[in-house]
N, C-alpha and C positions, 0 to 999 in steps of 0.2 A: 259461304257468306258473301262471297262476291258477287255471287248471283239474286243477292237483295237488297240493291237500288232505294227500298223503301224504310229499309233500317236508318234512322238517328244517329251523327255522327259518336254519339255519346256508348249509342249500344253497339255500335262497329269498335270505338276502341277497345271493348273490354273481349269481342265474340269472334271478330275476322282471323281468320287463320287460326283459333285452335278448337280443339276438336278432342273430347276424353281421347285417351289414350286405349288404341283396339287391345293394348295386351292384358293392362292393368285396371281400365277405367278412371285410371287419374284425372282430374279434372284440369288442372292446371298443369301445362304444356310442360312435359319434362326436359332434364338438361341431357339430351343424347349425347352422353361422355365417351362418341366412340370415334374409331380413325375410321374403320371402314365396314362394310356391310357386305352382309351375306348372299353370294346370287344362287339360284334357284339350278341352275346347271349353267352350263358353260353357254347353251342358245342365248338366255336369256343376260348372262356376262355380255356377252356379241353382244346383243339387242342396245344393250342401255351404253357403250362404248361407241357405237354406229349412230349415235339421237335418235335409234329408231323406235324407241322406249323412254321413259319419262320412270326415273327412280336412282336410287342412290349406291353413290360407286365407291366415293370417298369424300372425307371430310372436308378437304380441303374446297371438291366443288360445289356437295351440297352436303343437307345435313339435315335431319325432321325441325329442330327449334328453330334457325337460322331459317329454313321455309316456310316456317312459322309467321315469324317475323318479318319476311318476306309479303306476305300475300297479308299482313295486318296494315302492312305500310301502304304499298300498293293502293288497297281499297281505299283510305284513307284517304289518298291523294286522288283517286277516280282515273288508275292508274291501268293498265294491262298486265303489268307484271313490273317485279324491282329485282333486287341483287344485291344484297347486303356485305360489306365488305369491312376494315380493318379499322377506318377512322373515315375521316370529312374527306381528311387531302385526298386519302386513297381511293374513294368516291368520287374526285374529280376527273383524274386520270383514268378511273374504270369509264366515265362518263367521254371519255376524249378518243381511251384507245381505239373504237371500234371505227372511228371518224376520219383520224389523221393519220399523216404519213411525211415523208423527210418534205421539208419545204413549204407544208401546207401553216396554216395559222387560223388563229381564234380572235375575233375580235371583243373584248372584254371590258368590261367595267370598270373606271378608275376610283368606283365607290366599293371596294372589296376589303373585305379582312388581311391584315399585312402578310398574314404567312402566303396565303391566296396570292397576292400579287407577288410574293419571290417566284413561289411556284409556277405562275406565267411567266415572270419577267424572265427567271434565271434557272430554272433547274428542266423545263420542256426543250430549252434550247437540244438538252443534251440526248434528246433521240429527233434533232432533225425539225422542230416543229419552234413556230413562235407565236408571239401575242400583239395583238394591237391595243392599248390603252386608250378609250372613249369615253367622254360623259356619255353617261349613260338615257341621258334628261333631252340627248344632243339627236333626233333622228337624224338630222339632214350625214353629222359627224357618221354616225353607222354607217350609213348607205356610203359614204366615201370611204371609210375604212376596210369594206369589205372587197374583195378582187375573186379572182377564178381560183383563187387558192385557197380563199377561206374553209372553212368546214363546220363553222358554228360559230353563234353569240352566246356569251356570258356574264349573265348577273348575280344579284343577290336582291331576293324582295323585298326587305327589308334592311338595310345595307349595315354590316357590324364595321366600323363601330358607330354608328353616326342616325342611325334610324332612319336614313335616308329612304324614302320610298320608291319603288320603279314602276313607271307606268308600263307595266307587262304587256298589254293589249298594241300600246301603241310598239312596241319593240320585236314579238312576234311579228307585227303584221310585216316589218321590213325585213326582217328576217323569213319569212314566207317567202316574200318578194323574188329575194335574189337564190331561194329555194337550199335551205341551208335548215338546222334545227338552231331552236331559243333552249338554252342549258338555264333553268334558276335554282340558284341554292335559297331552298326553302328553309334553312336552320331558322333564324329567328324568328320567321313567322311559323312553323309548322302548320299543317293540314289542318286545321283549327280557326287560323285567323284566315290562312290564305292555301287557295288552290290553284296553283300556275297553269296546271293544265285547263281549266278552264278557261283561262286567259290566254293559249294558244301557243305553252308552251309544250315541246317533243319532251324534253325530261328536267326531272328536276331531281337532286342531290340534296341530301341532307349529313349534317356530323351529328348522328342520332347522340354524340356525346352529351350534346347539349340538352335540348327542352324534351325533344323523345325521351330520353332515359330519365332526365328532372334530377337526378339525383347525385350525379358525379361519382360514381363508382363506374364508370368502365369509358373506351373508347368504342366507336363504331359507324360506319359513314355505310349509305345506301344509296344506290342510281336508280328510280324509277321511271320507268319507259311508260308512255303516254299510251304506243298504239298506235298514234295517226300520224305518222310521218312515213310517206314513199320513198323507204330506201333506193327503191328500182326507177325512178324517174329519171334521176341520172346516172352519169359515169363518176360522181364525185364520192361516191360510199363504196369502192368493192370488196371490202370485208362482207360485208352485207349483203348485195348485191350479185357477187362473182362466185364462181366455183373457187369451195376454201378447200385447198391442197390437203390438208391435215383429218379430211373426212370425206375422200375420196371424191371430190369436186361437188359435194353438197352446197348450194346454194340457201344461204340462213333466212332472208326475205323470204323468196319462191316457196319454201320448205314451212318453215315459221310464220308467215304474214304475220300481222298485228306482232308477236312475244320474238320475232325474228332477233331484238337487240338485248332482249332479256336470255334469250338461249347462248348468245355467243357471246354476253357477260358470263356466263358461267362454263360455258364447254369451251373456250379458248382465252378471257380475263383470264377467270380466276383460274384457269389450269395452266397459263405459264406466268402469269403474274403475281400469283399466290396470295392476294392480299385479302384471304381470308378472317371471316370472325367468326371467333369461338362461340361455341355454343353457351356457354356462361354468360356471356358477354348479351347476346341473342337473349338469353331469360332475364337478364334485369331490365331490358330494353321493353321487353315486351309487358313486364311488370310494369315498367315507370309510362305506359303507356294507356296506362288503362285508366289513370286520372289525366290524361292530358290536357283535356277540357275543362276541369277543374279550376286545373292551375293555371292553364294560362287565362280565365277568365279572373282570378286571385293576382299573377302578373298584370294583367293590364289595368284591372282597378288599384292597384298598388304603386302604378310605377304613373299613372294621370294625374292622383293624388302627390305624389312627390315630386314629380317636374314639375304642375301648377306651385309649389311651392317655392321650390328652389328657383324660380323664373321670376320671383317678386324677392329674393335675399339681394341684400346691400354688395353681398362679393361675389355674387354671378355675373357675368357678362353676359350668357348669352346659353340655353337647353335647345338641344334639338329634337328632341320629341315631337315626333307627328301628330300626337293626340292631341298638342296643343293648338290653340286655335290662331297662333300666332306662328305656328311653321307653316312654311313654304308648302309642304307636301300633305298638310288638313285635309284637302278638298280629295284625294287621294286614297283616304283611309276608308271611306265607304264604298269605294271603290273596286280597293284591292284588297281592302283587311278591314271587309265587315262587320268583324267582331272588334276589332280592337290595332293600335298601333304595335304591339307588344309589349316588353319589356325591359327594355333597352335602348339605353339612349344614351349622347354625349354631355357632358355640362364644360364652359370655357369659366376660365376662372380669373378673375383679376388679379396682380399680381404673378400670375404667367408661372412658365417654370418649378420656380421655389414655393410659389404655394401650392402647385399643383401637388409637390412632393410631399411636403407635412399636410396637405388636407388628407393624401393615402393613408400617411403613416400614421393618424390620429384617428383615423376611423377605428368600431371596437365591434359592431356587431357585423361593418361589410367585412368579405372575407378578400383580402390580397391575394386575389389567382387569376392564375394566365387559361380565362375559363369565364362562360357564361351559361344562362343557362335553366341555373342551379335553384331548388328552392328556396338556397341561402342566397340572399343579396351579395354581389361581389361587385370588387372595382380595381381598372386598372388604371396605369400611367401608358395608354398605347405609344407613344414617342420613344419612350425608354424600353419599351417590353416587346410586343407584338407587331408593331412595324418600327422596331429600329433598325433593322436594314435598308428601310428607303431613306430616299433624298427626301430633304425636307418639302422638295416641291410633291414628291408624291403622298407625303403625309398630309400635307393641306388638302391633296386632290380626296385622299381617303378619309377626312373629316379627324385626323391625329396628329392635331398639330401640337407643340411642347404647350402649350398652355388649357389643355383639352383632357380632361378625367373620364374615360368611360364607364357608365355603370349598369348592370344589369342587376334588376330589379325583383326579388326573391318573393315569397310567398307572407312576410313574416306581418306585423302589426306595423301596417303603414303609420303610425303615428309612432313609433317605438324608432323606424328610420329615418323620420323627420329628425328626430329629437337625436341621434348619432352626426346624422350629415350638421345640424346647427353647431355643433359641439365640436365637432372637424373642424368646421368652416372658419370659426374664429378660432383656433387655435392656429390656423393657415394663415391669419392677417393677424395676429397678434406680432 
């Protein structure tokens, strides 16, 4: 399926990567519930041990469903190859390890999801590496944030919690510039609304938890590698680059070209990092994927209709939805996310704080979780939840400030959510 360019993204969701089954005929990709696989004699054990052979060792590095899901992502994103891994976070780090090293840093987006910014701010420290926080909106800020140390830019195209939009095009190009990769987390917009790599980015990470799976039964993060980035340009990749000790000075570039960071995601990620996904996990994924287009065309007509709404209530202060033609980031949307802003967006509430917290607690059909995404509309309190670890200044910078309710926007009878959020709302200002 990769090798048909001329397929509809609609009939890539449902076709890319599976393929009946050579033992059974099964049509639908089964759950290979196994630890490890049977080699054909011992050559051929060598073979696939040495990368001198392409097949499967053990679960942990690969797996038929999980490459399944692999090569459905991938295409989807107009990708060369991906790596599917445990969750989002673990997805970032697989996106980072092959890159960094003690002392080097990332210069990163101060419009990220809170757990995303610990994880730059506070737990990379702990193998030697750090982060620069940037607007992201800011070129000239990049270009100064970046030094000889850097190793990569990071965003999110769609920014959670806040729908903030990134002009991709303009943030590759500087990132081209100082010859380094553009990382974007594609979660909220998926392959659907927006394709990074079109826009010049090396890879792009998703938490297929979210709008890939739609359904909120499992966790699972994937790094898809672009293809077009010269690890061999310079001396700043040599994981990539250099003879890897661990395969007898096999160089991954030289050996690989194009899938060079897709093969040492898996032949040295995921085999000393472990942060493998189940192949269950792999089969809902690849299920909740076959309506993607669907829903998020259901998302984004659902969630225009309810921001135009909530943008004219008497105890709104202020929606950030792109789709509206009164965000800053409108003129963007045709841009970067052709089809649609998504489904997600923040609303600021008058009364601050305390109504923030009974407009939560009075909602019946959104769902209270630490979670988007989901066909179900949800909503959280991000100050108190998902980024209460930052400073307040960073929650401003992230669009989660205490008077700030995010909500993502679900599949169900946009007039059935109107008619919850009103009901909230004055229970919040009563």
């Amino acid at each position: 399926m990769t090798d048909a360019p001329n397929y509809g993204f609609e009939t890539l969701q449902i076709h890319a990567g599976a393929r009946p089954d050579p033992a059974t005929g099964a049509r639908q990709t089964p759950i290979y519930q196994t630890t490890a696989y049977v080699f054909r004699d011992a050559e051929h054990a060598a073979a696939l041990f040495n990368l001198q052979e392409v097949g499967y060792i053990y679960s942990r590095l690969t797996n038929p469903t999980v490459a399944a899901l692999q090569e459905r992502v991938a295409t989807l994103e107009g990708g060369a190859g991906a790596v599917c891994c445990s969750s989002g976070h673990a997805a970032q780090i697989m996106a980072l390890f092959p890159l960094m090293g003690p002392g080097c840093n990332v210069v990163v987006s101060t419009r990220l999801y809170g757990g995303s910014i610990t994880q730059f701010s506070q737990t990379i420290r702990r193998f030697g590496w750090s982060a620069k926080f940037v607007d992201i909106d800011d070129m000239d800020a990049i270009r100064e944030a970046i030094d000889d140390d850097t190793r990569a830019v990071f965003c999110e195209s769609i920014a959670n919690p806040g729908g903030h939009i990134a002009d991709l095009r303009a943030v590759a190009d500087v990132a081209d510039a100082a010859g380094i990769p553009l990382i974007v987390d594609n979660t909220s917009a998926t392959p659907y609304l927006c394709r990074p790599i079109e826009h010049g980015a090396t890879l792009v990470v998703h938490s297929m938890t979210k709008y890939l799976t739609g359904n909120g039964t499992v966790t699972g993060g994937v790094v898809v590698d672009s293809g077009n980035f010269d690890w061999s340009a310079s001396d700043k990749f040599p994981s990539l680059s250099e003879p890897e000790p661990a395969y007898h000075g096999l160089k991954f570039h030289e050996t690989f070209g194009p899938l060079a960071f897709t093969f040492h995601g898996i032949a040295v990620g995921l085999r000393d990092l472990g942060m493998t996904l189940n192949p269950q996990a792999a089969h809902y994924t690849l299920l909740g994927i076959e309506t993607l287009s669907l829903r998020m065309e259901r998302h984004v007509e659902n969630a225009t209709k309810v921001a135009g709404w909530l943008e004219g209530h008497d105890n709104v202060e202020a929606v950030t939805y792109a789709g509206l033609q009164s965000s800053p980031y409108h003129d963007r949307v045709a841009k970067v996310c052709p089809k649609g802003a998504g489904g997600l967006f923040t609303v600021t509430l008058k009364g601050g704080y305390d109504a923030c917290v009974k407009f939560v607690d009075s909602l019946e059909l959104f769902s209270h979780v630490a979670n988007l995404g989901d066909t179900r509309s949800l909503v959280i309190h991000s100050a108190s939840t998902t980024h209460r670890q930052l400073t307040p200044e960073q929650q401003e910078a992230a669009g989660a400030a205490p008077n700030v309710v995010r909500i993502s926007i679900g599949c169900e009878n946009a007039d059935d959510l109107i008619a919850d959020l009103d009901q909230a709302l004055a229970k919040a200002h009563s």
